[in-house]
C-alpha positions as CSV (number, residue, x, y, z in Angstrom):
1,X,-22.0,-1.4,-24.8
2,X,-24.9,-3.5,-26.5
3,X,-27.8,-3.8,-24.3
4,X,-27.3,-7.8,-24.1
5,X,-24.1,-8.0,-23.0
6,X,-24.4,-5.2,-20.5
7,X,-27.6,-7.6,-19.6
8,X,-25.6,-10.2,-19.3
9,X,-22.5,-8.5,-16.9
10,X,-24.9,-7.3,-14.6
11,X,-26.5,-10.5,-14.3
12,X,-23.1,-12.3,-13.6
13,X,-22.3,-9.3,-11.2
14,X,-25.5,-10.3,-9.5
15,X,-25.9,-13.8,-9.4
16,X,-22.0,-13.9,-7.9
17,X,-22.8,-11.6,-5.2
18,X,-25.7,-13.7,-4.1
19,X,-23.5,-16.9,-4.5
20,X,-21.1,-15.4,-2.4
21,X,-23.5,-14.3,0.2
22,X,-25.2,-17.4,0.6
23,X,-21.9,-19.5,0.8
24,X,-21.0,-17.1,3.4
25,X,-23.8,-17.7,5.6
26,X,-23.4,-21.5,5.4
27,X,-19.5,-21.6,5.4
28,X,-19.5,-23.2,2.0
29,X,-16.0,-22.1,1.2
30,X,-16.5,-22.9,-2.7
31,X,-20.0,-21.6,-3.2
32,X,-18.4,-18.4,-2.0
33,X,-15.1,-18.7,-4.2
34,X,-17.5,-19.4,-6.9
35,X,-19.3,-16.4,-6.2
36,X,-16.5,-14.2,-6.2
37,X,-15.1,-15.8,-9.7
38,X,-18.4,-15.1,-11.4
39,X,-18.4,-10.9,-10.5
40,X,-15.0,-11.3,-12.0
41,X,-16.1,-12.6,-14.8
42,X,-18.9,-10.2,-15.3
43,X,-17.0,-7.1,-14.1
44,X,-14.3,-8.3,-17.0
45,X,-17.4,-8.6,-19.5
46,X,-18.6,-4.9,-18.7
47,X,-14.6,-3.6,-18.9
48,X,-14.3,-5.5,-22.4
49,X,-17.4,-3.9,-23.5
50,X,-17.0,-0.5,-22.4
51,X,-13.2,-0.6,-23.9
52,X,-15.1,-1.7,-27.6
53,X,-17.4,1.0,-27.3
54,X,-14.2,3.8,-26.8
55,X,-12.8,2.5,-29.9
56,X,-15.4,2.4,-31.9
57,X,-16.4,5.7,-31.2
């Protein structure tokens, strides 16, 4: 996995768990949905990444 885009995964992975932590604690039902959308999106940026680096290898 290139160092940027692993960068970039954990950052999504991070930023969504704190989204979703802080929308808990103020019942902010779409803060936390949002949260939870953007770990998706950077655990699916980490699984695409590691999958490209199987192949190429």
């Amino acid at each position: 996995m290139s160092g940027e885009q692993k960068a970039k995964s954990k950052g999504e992975q991070a930023k969504g768990k704190v989204k979703e932590a802080v929308g808990r604690m103020t019942d902010n039902e779409r803060m936390e949905a949002e949260g939870r959308a953007e770990q998706a999106k950077g655990d699916a940026r980490s699984a695409k990444e590691k999958a490209k680096d199987v192949f190429k290898h």
